[in-house]
N, C-alpha and C positions, 0 to 999 in steps of 0.2 A: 789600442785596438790593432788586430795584425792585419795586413795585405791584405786576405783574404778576406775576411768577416769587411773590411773597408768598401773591397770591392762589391760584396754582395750588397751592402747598405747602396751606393753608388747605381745599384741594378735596380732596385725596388723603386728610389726617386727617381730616376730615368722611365721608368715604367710609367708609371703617376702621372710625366709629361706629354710621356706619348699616348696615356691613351686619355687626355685630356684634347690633347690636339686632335687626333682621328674625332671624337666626341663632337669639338667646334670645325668639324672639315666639311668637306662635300658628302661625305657617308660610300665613296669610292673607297676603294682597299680590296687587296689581294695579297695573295702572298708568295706561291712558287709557281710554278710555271709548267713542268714538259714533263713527261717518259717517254720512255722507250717499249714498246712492246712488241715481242713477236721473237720472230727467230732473226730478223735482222736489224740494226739499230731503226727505229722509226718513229716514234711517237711521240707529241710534246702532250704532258700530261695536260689536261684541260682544267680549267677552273678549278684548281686546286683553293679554292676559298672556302677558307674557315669561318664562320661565323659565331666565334663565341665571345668572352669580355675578358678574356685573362684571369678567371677568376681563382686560380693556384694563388695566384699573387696576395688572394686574401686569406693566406692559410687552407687552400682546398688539398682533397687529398689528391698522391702521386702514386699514379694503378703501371702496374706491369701487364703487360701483354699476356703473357705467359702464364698469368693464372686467370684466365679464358678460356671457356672451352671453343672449340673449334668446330663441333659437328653439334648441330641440333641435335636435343636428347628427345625427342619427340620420332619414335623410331613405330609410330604405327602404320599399316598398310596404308597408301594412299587411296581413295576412291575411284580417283582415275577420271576425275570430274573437276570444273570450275576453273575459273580464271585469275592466275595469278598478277598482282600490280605490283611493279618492282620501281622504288621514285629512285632517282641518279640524281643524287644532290650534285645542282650544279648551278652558278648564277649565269653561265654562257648556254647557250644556244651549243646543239650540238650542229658542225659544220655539214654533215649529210653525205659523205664520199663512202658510201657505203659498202666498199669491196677492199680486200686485205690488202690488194696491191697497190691501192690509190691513198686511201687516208691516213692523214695525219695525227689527228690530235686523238689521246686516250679518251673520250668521250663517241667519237665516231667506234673506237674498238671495241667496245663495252657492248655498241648498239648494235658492232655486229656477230657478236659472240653467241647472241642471243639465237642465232640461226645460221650460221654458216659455221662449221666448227673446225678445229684443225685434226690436219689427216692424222695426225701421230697424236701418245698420247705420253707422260714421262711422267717420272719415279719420284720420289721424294728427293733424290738428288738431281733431279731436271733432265735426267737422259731418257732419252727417247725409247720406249718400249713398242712392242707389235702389238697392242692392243687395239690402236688405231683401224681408222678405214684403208691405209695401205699399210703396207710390212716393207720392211728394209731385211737385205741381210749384204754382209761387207764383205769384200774380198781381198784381205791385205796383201795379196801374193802378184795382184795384175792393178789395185787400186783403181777398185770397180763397187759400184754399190748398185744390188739389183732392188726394185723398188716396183710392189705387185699390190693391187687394187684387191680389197677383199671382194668377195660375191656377194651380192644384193643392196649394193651400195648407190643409191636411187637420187640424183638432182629435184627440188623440189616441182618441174614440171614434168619427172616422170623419166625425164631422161636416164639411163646409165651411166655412174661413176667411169670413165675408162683414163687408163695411164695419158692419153694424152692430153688432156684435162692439167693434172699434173707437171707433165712437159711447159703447157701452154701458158704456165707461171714464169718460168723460165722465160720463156720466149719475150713476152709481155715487158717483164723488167726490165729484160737486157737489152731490148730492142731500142735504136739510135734513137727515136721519136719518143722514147718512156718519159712522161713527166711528173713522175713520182721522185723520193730519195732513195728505194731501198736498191739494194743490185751491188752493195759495193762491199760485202765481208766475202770471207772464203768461203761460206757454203755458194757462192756462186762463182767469182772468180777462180777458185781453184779446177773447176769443172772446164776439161780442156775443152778449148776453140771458144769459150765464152767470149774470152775479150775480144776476137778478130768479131764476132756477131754482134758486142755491142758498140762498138767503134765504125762499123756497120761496112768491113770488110767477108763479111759471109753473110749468106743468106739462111743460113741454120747454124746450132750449137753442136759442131760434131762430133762433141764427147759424148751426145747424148743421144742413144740406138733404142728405136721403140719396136720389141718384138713381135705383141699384139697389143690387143685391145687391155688388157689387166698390169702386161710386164712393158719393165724399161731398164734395162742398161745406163747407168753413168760412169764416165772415166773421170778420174782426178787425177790431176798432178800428182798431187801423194793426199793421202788420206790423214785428213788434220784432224786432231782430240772435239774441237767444237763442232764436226760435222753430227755427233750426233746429242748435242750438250745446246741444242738448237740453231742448228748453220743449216741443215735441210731445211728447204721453205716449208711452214706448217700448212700451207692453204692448198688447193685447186683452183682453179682458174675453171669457171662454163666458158669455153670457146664457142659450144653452139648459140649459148645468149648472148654473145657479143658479134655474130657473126653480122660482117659487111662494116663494123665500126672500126675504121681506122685506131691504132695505135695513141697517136696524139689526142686523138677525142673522145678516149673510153675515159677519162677522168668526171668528165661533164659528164656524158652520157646518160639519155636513162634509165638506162640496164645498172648502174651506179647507184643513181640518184633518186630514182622512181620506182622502178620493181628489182630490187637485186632478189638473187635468189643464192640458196645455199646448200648443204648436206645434212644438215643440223634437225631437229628433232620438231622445229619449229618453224616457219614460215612466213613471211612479212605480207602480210594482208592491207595494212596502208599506212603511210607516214607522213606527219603531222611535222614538215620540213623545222627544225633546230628545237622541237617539241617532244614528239612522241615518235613509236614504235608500236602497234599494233599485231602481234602477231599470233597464226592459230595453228595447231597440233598438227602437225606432218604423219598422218596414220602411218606410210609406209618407210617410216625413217628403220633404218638397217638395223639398230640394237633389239627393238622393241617398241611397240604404240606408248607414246606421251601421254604422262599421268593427267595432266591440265587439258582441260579445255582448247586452251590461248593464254598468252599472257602479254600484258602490256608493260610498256617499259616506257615511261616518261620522265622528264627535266622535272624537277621539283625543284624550287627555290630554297636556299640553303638555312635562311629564315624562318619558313616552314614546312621541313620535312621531318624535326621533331615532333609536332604538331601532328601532320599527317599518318605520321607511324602509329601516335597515341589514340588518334581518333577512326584507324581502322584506314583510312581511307588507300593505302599501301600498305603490302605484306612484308615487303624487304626492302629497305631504305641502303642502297648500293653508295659507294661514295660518302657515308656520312659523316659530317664534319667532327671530326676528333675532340676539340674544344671544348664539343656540347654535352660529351657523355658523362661529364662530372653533374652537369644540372636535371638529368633525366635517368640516371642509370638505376630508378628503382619504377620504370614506365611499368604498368601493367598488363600482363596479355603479350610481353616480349622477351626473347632471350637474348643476347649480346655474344656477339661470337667475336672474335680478333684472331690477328695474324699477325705475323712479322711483314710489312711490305717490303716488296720489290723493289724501293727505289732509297731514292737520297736528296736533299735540297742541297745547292750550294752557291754561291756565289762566282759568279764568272768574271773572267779578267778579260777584254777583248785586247788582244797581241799579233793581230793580223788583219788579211780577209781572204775571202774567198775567191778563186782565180778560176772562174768557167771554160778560160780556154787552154787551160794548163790539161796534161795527160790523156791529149788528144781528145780534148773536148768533155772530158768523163768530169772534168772538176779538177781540182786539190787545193790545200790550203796553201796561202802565202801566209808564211811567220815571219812577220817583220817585227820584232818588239822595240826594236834603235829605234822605229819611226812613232813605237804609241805610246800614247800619256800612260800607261799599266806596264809599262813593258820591264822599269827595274825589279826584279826579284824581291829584293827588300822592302820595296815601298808594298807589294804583295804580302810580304812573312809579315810587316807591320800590321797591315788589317787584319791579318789571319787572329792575333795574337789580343787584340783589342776587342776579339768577340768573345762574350760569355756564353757560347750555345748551349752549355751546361744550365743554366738560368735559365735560357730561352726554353727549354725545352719542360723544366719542368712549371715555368710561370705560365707558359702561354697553353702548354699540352698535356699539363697532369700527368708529366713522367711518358706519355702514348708516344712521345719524340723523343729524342736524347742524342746526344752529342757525336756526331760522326767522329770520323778520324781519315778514312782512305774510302777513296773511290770504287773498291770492290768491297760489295757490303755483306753485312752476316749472313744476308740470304744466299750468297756462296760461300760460305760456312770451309768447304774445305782447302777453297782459295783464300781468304781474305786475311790480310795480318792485322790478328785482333790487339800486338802488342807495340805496335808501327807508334813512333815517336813523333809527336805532331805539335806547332807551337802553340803552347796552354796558353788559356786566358791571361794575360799579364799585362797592362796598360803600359805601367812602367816601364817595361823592356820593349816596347813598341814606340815608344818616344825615344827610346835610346837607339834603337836600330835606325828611325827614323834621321836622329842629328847625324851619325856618323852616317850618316848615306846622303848628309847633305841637304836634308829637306829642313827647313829652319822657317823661321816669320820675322823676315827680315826687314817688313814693314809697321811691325806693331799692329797689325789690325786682327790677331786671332788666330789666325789661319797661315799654314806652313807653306814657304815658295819652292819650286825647282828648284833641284841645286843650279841651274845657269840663274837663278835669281826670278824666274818668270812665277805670275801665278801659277794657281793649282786648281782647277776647279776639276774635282771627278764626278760625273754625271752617271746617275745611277737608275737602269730602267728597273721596274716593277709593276705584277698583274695587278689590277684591281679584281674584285668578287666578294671578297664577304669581310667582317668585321676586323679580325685579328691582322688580316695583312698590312694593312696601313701602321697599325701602329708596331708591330713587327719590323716596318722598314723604318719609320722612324726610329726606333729601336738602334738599329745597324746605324745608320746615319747618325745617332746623337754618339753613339761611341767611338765611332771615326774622328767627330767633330772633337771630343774630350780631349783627343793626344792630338789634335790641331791640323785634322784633315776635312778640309772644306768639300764635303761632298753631297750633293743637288740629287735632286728628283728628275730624270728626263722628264724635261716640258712642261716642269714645275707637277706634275699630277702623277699616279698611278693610271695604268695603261690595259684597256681590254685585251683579255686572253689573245683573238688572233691579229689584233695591230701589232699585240707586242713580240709576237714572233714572229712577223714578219720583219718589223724592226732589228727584231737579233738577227735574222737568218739572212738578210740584204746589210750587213753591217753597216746600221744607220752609226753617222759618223756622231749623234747626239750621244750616243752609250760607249761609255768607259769600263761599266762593269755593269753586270746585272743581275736578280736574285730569280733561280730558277731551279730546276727538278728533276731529273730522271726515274721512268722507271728501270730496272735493270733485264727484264726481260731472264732467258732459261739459259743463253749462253753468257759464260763470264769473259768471254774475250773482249777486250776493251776496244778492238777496233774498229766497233762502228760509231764509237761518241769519240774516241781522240785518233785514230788513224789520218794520215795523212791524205788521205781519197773520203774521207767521211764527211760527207753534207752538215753531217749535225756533230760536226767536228765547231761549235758556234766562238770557242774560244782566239780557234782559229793556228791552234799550237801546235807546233811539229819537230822534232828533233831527232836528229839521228840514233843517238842511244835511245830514245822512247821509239820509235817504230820500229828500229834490233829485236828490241823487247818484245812488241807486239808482235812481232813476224815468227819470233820464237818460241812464244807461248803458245804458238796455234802450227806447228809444224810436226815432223816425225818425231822428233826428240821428244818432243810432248807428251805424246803418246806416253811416255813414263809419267802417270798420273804427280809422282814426288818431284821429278823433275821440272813440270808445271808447275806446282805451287811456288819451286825455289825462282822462278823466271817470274809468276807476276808477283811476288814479295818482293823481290826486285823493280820491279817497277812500280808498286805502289811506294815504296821507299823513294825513289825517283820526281815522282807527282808530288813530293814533299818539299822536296827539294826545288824543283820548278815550279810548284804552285801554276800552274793555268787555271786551275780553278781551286776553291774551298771548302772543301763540304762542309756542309755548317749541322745537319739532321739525318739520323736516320727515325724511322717510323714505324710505327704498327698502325693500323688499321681496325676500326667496331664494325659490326653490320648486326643491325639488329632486325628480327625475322620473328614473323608471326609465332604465338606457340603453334597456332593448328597450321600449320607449314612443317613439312617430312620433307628427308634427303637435302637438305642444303648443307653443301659443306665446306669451308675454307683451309680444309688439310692441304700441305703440300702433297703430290703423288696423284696417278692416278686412280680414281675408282668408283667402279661403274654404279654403286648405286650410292654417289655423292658428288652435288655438284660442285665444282670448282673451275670457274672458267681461268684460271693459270692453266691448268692443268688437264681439264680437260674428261671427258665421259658421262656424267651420270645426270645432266640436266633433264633427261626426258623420263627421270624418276623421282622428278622431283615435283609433289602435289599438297594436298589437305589432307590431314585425317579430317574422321567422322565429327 
């Protein structure tokens, strides 16, 4: 029998075990964790839980992404009537911080997307076009961006869009008192006099000149490739609905939490706190009157929202669990659309912490890896090496997952090195990295010691939410365990959505590594997840030649589109080499949507009579046929 076919035998009875144990467990399980969305690193994906049985693993089939279509074929007029129900498979509660500059988790995004939408809108390659509610235009020669409010662009209390709206995003973030993460890439710092205002040696951003009410002036240090690749903030700020609310208190607030309001085509009518979204047609939204009524957007349990799809009771099932589309994908009365996602799963090494009072209070990471049980590289490349996520992807995912390699993923397609050399599944050669690095079972009991001779226990956090996660981690852990690394469940269990990122984000000292998510958002610059000032920097990793790199790829030289790519193929070759973290998945995404549902669309780019909340425009053309 060769290595190979060994290994995959070794994969399937591993399987068998683990999903025998999830079967006899508490019925807790999750599986990844976080993204990122927006124009600045920010979002931990939410209840990323699957609820399906593995059932590849019995011979099911393995679907490609790519032979989906992407736009509903239901291309008849809409009526311009009725109320659309959109379920958000999700076993978490969505956390409620209902404004672009506050919330965290991609569940709160989704919910605001529905009604506040971003001022820009971009291309199939993620750059920012003037189609939007403001327009940009650049000035390479004085490294100026003027940034103008289209006319009739209406807040849903009737207010006027105006440029300072926009400003007051700025303001907001970068102000000393902000208790949000975002404020720390170069569409913000690059903008002179930002850091002396968020340091809070100025009382304004004096790069930034408001001429009237429509126009505004920005100065930049220099004009970096990701300013318009998403480093402009995509939101507006109502300053007049938050007027008299402190800084520090618009988080809670409930201009936030209670009534937000937005630019979007749609309107928040009442919210149903970590439940629903209720919301109704904004007659005077700036494109054109909304085809819908209202539409509501509710949590659906991830158990049954295939159910719900089938029984009519929601149009478009947002979120739904990947797993399940091998058991339902001949549902009637529904079409299946997919995409390439945004994001990546990986496995985290914690190799530092976070230092609040470094960078004059802004943050930054401490890399200390001498001081953490994760910190040799080897004992790293050995885990790497010991995962099958080839296996994983097509037993648990039906092929909709498949095997990372590098941290910039296909969805930047003209960044990402799709031929980047990464350590293959090999058990064997992970035992061997392992002895020569010292790590042995010097007590006979199973499990590999220090090389100073000490145990080894690495504690491993993971989300709970739906079925697959559990035995997923058990998955990772029985393969660890196989080349004789004794690695634990933090607190013996799987861990709710926001304990556990609180847990990652306060480096609880229980976690050694842990399995998590990103989405990747429209800019490919890596430095709002690994830069040395990045919050959701959680690895905690920082290195001179990786921040060169970073500061590189996002500079004038950049500007050479070729020159970019050969700077972060450069660094993702780097990430390979330092491993701070593993990608173990990239992903596509189903959504499946009523037939009598027109204009929904999950194309990259944008276009106005298709919705795609990446991207942006055409949700208030999106209704029923007859």
């Amino acid at each position: 029998m060769t290595k190979f076919s060994w290994s995959r035998l070794m994969f399937f009875t591993m399987l068998i075990f683990v999903l025998a144990l999830a079967a006899c467990g508490n019925g807790d399980s999750s599986e990844d964790g976080s993204s990122e969305e927006g124009s600045d690193a920010g979002s931990e994906e939410g209840g990323d839980s699957e609820s399906g049985d593995g059932s590849a693993a019995d011979g099911g089939e393995v679907y490609n992404y790519e032979d989906f279509p992407q736009v509903v074929s239901n291309d008849a007029d809409p009526t311009g009537e009725g109320e659309l129900t959109v379920g958000y498979g999700s076993d978490t509660p969505f956390e409620g911080t209902l404004n672009w500059a506050f919330y965290q988790g991609a569940p709160d995004a989704d919910m605001i997307s529905f009604f506040d939408e971003s001022v820009f809108t971009f291309d199939e390659n993620q750059i920012a076009t003037n189609d939007g509610a403001i327009t940009y235009e650049m000035n390479e020669e004085d490294n100026t961006v003027t940034f103008t409010v289209q006319d009739g662009v209406t807040w849903h209390d009737g207010e006027p869009l105006k440029i300072s709206d926009y400003v007051a995003s700025y303001e907001v973030i970068g102000h000393p008192d902000y208790d949000g993460v975002r404020g720390t890439t170069d569409g913000f710092t690059l903008i002179e006099g930002y850091s002396e205002y968020q340091a809070g040696e100025a009382d304004e951003i004096s790069g930034i000149e408001i001429i009237d009410e429509q126009t505004a002036v920005f100065t930049y240090t220099e004009l970096a490739p990701s300013l318009t690749n998403g480093g402009f903030w995509f939101y507006a700020f109502p300053e007049h609905h938050y007027e008299g609310v402190e800084v520090a208190d618009m988080t809670n607030a409930p201009q936030t939490r209670e009534n937000p309001i937005g630019i979007g085509p749609y309107q928040v009518e009442s919210i149903t706190p970590g439940e629903a979204v209720v919301l109704t047609k904004y007659e005077d939204y700036w494109r054109g009157e909304p085809a819908l009524d209202g539409i509501t957007v509710e949590v659906t349990p991830t158990s049954s929202i295939a159910n719900a799809m089938e029984s009519g009771n929601i149009d478009v099932a947002m979120d739904f669990p990947t797993d399940q589309y091998p058991d339902v994908a001949d549902m009637e009365g529904v079409e299946w659309l997919a995409q390439l996602d945004a994001a990546y799963t990986y496995i985290g090494f914690k190799l530092g912490n976070w230092d609040a009072e470094a960078n004059d209070g802004a943050g930054a990471v401490n890399y200390t890896p001498d001081e953490m049980k994760m910190g040799d590289v080897e004992l790293r490349r050995a885990m790497w090496h010991a995962m099958d996520n080839d296996a994983v992807g097509e037993q648990f995912y039906n092929g909709l997952r498949w095997k990372a390699t590098s941290l910039i993923t296909p969805y930047h397609a003209a960044f990402h090195k799709d031929d980047l050399e990464v350590p293959e599944y090999d058990p064997e050669q992970a035992e061997s990295i392992l002895d020569e690095a010292g790590y042995e079972d010097t007590d006979g009991d199973g499990f590999r010691e220090t090389p100073d001779g000490e145990p080894l226990e690495i504690q491993m956090a993971s989300m709970s939410g739906g079925d697959v996660a559990e035995p997923l981690t058990n998955y990772y852990i029985q393969s660890w365990r196989e080349v004789g690394l004794n690695v634990v469940k933090t607190d013996g269990r799987l861990i709710e959505f926001n304990t556990f990122y609180d847990m990652v984000e306060n480096d609880d000292e229980s976690i050694d590594i842990y399995q998590g998510a990103w989405g990747v958002g429209t800019d490919v610059d890596p430095g709002g997840l690994y830069g040395p000032s990045a919050p959701f920097n959680y690895p905690r990793y920082e290195t001179e030649e990786s921040t060169e790199l970073i500061q590189r790829g996002n500079s004038e030289e950049a500007l050479d589109t070729d020159t970019r790519t050969e700077i972060y193929h450069e660094w993702q070759e780097l990430m390979v080499e330092d491993i701070p973290v593993a990608p173990t998945l990239y992903r596509a995404y189903v959504t499946p949507v009523n037939e009598n549902v027109v204009g929904w669309s999950e194309e990259f780019g944008h276009d106005s009579e298709g919705y795609n909340s990446l991207t942006g425009g055409g949700l208030y053309q999106v209704g029923f046929s007859e």
